[in-house]
Structures are given as structure tokens and as C-alpha cells.
VMD Tcl script that builds the backbone (N, CA, C; Angstrom):
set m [mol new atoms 345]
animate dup $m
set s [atomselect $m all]
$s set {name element resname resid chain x y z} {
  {N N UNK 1 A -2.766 13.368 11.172}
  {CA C UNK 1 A -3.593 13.684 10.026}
  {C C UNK 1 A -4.387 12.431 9.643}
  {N N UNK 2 A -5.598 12.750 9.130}
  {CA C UNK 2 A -6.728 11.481 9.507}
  {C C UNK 2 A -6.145 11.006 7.515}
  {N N UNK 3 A -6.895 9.858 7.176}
  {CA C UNK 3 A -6.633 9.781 5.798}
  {C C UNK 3 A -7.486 10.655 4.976}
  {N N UNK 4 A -8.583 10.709 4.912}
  {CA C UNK 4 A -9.226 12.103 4.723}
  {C C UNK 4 A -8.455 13.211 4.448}
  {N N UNK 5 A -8.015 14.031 5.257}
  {CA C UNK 5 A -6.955 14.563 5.242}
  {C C UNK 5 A -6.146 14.327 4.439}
  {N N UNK 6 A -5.002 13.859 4.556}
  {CA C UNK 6 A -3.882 13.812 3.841}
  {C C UNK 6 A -4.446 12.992 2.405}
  {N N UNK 7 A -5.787 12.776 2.176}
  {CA C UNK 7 A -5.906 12.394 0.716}
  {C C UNK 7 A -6.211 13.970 0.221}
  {N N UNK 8 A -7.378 14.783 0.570}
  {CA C UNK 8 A -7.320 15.652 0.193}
  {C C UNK 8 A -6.282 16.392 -0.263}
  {N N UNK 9 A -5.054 16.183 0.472}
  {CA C UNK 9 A -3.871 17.201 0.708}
  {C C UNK 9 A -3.066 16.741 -0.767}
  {N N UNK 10 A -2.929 15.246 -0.793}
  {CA C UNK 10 A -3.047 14.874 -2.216}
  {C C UNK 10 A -3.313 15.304 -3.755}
  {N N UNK 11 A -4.652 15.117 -3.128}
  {CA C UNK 11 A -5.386 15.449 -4.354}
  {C C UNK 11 A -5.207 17.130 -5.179}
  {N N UNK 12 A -5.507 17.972 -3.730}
  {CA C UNK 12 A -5.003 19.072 -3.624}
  {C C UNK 12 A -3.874 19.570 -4.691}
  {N N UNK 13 A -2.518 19.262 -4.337}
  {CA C UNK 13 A -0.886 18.672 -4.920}
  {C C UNK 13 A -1.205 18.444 -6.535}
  {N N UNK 14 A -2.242 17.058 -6.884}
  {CA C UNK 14 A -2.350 16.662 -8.388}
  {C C UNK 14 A -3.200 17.649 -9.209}
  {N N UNK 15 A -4.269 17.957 -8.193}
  {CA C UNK 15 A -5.513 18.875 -9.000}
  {C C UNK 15 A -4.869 20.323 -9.468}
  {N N UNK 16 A -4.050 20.699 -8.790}
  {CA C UNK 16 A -3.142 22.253 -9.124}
  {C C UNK 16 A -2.191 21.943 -10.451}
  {N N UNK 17 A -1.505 20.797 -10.659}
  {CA C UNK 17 A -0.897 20.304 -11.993}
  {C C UNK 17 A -1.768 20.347 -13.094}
  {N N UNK 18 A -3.119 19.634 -12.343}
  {CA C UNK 18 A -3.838 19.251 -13.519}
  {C C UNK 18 A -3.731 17.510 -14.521}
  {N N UNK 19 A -3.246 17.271 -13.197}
  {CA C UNK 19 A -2.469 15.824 -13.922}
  {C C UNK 19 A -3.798 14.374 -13.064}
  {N N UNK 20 A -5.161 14.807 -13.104}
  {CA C UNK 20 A -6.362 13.947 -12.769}
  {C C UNK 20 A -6.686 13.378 -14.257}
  {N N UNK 21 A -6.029 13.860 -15.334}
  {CA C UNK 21 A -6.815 13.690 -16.691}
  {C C UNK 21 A -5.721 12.471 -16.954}
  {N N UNK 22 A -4.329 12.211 -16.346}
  {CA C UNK 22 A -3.686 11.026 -16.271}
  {C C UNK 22 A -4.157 9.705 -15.955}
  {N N UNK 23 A -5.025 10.182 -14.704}
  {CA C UNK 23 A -4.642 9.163 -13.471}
  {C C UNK 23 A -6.114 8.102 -13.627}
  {N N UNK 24 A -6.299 7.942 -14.946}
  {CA C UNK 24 A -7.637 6.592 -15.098}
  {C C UNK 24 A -7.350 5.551 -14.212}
  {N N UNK 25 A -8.173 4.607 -13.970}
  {CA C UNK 25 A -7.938 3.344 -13.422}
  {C C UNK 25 A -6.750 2.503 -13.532}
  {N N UNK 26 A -6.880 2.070 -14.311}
  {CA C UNK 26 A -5.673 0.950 -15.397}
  {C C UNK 26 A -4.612 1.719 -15.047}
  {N N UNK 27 A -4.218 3.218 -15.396}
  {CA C UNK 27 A -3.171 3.718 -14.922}
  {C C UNK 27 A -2.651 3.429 -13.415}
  {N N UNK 28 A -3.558 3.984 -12.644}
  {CA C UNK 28 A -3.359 3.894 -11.539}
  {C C UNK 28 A -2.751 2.785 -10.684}
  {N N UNK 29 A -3.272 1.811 -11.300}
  {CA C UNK 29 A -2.903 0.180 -11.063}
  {C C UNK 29 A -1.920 -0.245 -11.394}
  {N N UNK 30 A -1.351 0.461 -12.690}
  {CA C UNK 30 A -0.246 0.347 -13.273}
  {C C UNK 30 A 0.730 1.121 -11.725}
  {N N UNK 31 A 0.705 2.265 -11.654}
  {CA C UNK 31 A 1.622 3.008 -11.087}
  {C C UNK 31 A 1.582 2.433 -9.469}
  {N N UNK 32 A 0.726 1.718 -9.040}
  {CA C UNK 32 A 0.444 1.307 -7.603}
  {C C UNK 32 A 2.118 0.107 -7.878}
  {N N UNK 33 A 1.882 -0.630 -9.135}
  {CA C UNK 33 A 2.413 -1.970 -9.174}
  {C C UNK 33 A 4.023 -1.504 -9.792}
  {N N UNK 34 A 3.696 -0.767 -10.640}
  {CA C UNK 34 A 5.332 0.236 -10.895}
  {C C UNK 34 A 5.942 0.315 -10.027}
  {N N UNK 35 A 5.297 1.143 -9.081}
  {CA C UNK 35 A 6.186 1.235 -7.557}
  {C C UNK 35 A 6.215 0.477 -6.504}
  {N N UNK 36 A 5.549 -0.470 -6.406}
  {CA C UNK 36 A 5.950 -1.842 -5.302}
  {C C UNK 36 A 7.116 -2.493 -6.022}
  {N N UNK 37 A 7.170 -2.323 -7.100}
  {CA C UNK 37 A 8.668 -3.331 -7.963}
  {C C UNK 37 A 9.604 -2.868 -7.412}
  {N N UNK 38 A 9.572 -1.446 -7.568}
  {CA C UNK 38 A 10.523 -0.484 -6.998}
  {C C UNK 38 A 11.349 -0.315 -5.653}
  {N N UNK 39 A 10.167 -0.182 -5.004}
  {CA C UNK 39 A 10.184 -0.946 -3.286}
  {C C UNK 39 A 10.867 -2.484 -3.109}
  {N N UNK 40 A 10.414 -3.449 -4.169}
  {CA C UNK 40 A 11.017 -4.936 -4.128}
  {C C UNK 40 A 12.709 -4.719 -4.291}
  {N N UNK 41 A 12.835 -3.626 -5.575}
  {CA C UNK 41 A 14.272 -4.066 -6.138}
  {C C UNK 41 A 15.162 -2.961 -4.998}
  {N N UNK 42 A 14.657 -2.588 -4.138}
  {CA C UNK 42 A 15.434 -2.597 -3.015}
  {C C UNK 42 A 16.112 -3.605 -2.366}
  {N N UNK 43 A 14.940 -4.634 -1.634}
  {CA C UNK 43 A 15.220 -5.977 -0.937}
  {C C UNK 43 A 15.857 -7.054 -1.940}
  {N N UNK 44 A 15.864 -6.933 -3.462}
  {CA C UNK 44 A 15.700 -8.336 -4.189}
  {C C UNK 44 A 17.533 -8.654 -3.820}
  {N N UNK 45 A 17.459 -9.819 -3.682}
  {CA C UNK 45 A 18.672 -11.011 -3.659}
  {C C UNK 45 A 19.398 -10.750 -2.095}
  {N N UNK 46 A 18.959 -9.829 -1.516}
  {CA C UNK 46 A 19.104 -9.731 -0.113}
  {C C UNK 46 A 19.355 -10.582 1.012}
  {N N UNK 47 A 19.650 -10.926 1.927}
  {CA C UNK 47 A 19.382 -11.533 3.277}
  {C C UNK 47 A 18.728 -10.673 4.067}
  {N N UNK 48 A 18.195 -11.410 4.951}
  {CA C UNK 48 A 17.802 -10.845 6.220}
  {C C UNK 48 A 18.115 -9.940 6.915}
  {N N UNK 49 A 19.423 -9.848 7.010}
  {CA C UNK 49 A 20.552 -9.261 7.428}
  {C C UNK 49 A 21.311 -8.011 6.559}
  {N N UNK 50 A 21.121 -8.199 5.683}
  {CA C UNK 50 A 21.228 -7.612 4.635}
  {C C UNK 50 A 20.029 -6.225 4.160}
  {N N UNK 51 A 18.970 -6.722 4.331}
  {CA C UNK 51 A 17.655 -6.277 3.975}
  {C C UNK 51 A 17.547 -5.231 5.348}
  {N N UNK 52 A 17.922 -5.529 6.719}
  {CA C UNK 52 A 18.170 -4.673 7.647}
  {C C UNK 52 A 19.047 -3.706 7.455}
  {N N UNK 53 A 20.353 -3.877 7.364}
  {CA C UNK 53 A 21.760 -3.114 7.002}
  {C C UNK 53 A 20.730 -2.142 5.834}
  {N N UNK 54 A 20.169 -2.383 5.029}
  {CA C UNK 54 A 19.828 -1.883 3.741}
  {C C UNK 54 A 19.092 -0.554 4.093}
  {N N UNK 55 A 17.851 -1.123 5.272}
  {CA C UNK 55 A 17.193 -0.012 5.507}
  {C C UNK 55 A 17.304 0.741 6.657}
  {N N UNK 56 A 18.627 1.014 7.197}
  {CA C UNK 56 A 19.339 2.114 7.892}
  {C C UNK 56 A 20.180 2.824 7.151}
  {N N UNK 57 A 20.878 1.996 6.039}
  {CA C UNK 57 A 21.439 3.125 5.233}
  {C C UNK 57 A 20.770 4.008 4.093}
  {N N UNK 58 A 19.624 2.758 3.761}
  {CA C UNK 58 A 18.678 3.502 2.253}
  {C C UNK 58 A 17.260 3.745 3.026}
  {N N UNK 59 A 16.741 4.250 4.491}
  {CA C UNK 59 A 15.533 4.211 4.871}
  {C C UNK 59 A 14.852 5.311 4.296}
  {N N UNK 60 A 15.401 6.534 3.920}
  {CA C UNK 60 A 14.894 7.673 3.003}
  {C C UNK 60 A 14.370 7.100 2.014}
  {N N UNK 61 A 15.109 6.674 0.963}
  {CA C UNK 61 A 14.734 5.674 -0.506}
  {C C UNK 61 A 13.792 4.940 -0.235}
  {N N UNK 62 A 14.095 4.132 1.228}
  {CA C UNK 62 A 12.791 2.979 0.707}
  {C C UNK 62 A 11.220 3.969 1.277}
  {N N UNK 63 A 11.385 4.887 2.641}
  {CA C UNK 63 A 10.076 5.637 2.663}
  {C C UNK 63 A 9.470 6.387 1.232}
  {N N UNK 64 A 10.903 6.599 0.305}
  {CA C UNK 64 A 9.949 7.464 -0.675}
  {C C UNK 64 A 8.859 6.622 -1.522}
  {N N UNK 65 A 9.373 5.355 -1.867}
  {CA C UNK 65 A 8.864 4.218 -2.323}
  {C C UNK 65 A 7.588 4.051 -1.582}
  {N N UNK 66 A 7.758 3.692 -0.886}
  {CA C UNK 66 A 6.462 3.392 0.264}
  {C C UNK 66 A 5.518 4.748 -0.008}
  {N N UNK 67 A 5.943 5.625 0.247}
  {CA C UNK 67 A 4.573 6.919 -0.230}
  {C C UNK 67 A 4.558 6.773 -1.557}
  {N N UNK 68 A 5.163 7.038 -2.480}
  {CA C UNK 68 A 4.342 6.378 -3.876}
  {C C UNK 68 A 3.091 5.827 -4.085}
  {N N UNK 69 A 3.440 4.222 -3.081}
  {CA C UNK 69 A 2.748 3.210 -3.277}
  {C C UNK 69 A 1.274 4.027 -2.597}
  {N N UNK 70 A 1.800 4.559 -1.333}
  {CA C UNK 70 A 0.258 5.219 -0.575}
  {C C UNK 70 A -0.138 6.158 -1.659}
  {N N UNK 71 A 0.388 7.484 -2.341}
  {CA C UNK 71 A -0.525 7.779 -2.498}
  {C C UNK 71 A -0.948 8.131 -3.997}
  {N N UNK 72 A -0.975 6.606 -4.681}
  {CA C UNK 72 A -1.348 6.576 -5.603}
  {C C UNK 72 A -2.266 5.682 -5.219}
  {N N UNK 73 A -2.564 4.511 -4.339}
  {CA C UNK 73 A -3.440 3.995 -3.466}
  {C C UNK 73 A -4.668 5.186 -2.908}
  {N N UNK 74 A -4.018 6.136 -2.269}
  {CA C UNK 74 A -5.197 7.336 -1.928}
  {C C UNK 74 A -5.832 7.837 -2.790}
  {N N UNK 75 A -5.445 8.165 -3.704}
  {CA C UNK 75 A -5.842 8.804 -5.387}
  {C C UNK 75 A -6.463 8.105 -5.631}
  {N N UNK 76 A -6.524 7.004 -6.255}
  {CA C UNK 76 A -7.247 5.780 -6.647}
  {C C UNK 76 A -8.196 5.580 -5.728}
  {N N UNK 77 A -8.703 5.490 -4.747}
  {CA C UNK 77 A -9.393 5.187 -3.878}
  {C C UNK 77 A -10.404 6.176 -3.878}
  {N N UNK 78 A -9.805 7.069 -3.622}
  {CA C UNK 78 A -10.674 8.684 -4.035}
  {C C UNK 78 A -11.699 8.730 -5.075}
  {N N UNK 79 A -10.803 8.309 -6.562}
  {CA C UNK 79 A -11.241 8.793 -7.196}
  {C C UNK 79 A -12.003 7.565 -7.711}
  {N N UNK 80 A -12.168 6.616 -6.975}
  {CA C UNK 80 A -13.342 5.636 -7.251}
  {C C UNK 80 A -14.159 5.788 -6.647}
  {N N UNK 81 A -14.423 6.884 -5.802}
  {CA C UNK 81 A -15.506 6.774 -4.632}
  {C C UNK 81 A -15.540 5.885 -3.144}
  {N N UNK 82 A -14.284 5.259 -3.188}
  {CA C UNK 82 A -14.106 4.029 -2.005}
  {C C UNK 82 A -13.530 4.547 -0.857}
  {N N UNK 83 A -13.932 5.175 0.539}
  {CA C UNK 83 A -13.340 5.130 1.820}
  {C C UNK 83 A -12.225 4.733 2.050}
  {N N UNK 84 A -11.288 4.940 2.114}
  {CA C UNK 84 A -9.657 3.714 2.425}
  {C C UNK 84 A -10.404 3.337 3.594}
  {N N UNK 85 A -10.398 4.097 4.273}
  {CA C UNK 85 A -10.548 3.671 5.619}
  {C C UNK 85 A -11.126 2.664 6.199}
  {N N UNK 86 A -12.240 3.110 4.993}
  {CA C UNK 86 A -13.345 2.053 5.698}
  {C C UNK 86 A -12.929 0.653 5.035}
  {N N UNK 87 A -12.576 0.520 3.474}
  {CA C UNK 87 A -12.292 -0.480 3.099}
  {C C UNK 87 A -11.280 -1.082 3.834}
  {N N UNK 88 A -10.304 -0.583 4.057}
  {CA C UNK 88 A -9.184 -1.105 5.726}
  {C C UNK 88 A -10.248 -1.798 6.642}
  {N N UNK 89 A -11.277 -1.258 7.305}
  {CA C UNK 89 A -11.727 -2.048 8.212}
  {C C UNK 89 A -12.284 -2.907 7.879}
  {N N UNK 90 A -13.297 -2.698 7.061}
  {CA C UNK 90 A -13.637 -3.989 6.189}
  {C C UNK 90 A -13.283 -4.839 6.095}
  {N N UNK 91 A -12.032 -5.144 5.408}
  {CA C UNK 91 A -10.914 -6.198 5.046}
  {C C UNK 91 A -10.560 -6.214 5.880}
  {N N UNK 92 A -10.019 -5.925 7.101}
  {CA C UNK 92 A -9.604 -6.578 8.568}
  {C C UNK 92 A -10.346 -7.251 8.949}
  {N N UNK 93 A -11.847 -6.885 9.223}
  {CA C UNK 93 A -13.143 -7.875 9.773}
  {C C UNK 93 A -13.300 -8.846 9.101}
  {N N UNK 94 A -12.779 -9.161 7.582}
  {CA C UNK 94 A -13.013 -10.380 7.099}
  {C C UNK 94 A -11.614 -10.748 7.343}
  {N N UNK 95 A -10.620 -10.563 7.496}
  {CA C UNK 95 A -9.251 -11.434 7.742}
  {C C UNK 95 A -9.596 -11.812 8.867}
  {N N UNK 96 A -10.094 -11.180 10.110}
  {CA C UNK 96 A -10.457 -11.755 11.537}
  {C C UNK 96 A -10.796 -13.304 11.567}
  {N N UNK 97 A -12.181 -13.025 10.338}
  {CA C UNK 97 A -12.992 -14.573 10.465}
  {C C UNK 97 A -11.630 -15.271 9.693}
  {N N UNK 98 A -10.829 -15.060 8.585}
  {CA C UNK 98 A -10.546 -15.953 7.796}
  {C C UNK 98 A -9.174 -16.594 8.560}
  {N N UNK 99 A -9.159 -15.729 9.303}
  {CA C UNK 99 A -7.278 -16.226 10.240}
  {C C UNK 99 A -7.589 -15.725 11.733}
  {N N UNK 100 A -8.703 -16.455 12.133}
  {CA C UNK 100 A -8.336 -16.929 13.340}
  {C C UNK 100 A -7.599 -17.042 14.667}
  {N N UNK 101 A -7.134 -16.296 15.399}
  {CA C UNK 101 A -6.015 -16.487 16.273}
  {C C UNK 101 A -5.511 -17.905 16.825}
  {N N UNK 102 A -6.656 -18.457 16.972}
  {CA C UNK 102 A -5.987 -19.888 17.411}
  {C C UNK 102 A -5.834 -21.223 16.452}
  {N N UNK 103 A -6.062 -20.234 15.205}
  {CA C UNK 103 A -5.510 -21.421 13.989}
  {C C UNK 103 A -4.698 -20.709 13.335}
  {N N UNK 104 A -4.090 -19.415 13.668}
  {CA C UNK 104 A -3.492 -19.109 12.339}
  {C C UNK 104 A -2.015 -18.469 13.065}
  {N N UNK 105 A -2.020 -17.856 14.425}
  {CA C UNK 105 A -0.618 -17.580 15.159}
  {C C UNK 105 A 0.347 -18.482 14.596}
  {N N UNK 106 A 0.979 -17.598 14.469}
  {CA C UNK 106 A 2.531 -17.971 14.325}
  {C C UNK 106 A 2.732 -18.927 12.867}
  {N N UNK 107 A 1.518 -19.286 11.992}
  {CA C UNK 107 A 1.711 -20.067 10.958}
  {C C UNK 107 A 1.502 -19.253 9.382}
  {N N UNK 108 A 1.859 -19.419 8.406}
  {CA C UNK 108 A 1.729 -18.509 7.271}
  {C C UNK 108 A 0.869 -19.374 6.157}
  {N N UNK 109 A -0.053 -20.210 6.937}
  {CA C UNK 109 A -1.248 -20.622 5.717}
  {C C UNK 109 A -1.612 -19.641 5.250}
  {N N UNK 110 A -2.689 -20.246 3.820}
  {CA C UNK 110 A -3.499 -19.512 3.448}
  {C C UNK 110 A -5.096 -20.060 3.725}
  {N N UNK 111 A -5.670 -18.806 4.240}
  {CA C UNK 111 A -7.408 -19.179 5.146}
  {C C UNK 111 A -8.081 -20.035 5.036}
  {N N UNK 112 A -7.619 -20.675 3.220}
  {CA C UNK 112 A -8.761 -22.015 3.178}
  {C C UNK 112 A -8.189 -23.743 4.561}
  {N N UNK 113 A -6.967 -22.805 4.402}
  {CA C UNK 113 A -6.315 -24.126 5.055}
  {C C UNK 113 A -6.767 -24.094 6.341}
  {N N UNK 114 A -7.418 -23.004 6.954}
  {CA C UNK 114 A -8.187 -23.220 8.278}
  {C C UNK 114 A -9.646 -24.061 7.737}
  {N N UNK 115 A -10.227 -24.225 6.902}
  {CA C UNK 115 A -11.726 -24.531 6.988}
  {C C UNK 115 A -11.972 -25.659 7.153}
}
mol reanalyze $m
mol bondsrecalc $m
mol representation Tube
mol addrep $m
């Protein structure tokens, strides 16, 4: 299913509630960041090891988290008029220039530290 798709399918889901008269901006941003916490206080105080073990036993929990985050991301995106898609490629073509393969493999700068 293309994103297209499954935003519609979305939207579809909220527009039958009637719950678009919720979902302003500021909200949205709110609920994008609501639920990445959510997603965090899975992993928080974790190990490595730990954080693995975690998501074979809780991988349901943490996917539900993770769609949250998408598709209140899709909604929002939608309903600003913005392509995901395209904004995805977008922002890849500028991470390309900003991280480099042969300055940035294997290291976790941040891009200015290539210039």
C-alpha cells in the first residue's frame, strides 16, 4: 500500500468519527510528541540487551506506538497539504549532501562538523 493510500485509509477511519474538527496543528504536534514519549518509556533505563529482550516480548506494544506516531504524522501531513513522500525524499537529498558517505560512515556527528 503506497502512502497515499494508507493516508487516505486514515483519513477515511477519522473523517467517519468526525474527529478532523480535533486534529488542528498544535494538536497534532502535540499528539505526534505524546506518542514518541510513549514509544521512549518503553526503552527508558534499559540496556541494550534489555531494550532487545523488551521488543520480543512487548513487539505488539511497541508497533502500536510506532503507528500512532505514523499516523498522526500522515494526518498532519495531509492536512497541511505536504506529500510525505515527497517531503521523505526531499529530506533524504539534503541529508545526502549534509552526511556524506566518506565523512560521515560509521561516525554520529552532526553535518556542520563535516564543513
Amino acid at each position: 500500500m503506497t502512502i497515499a493510500e494508507l493516508t487516505d485509509k486514515i483519513r477515511a477511519f477519522r473523517d467517519a468519527r468526525d474527529w478532523a474538527q480535533f486534529h488542528k496543528p498544535k494538536d497534532m504536534a502535540a499528539a505526534v510528541a505524546i506518542e514518541a514519549a510513549e514509544l521512549q518509556e518503553h526503552f527508558l533505563w534499559k540496556t541494550d540487551e534489555d531494550s532487545s529482550a523488551h521488543l520480543v516480548s512487548h513487539g505488539d506494544d511497541v508497533a502500536e506506538e510506532i503507528a500512532d506516531i505514523a499516523i498522526y504524522l500522515m494526518l498532519m501531513a495531509s492536512d497541511a497539504g505536504i506529500d510525505l513522500g515527497q517531503a521523505i525524499e526531499t529530506k533524504l537529498a539534503i541529508n545526502e549532501k549534509r552526511y556524506p558517505v566518506d565523512k560521515a560512515k560509521g561516525r554520529n556527528n552532526k553535518y556542520t562538523d563535516y564543513q
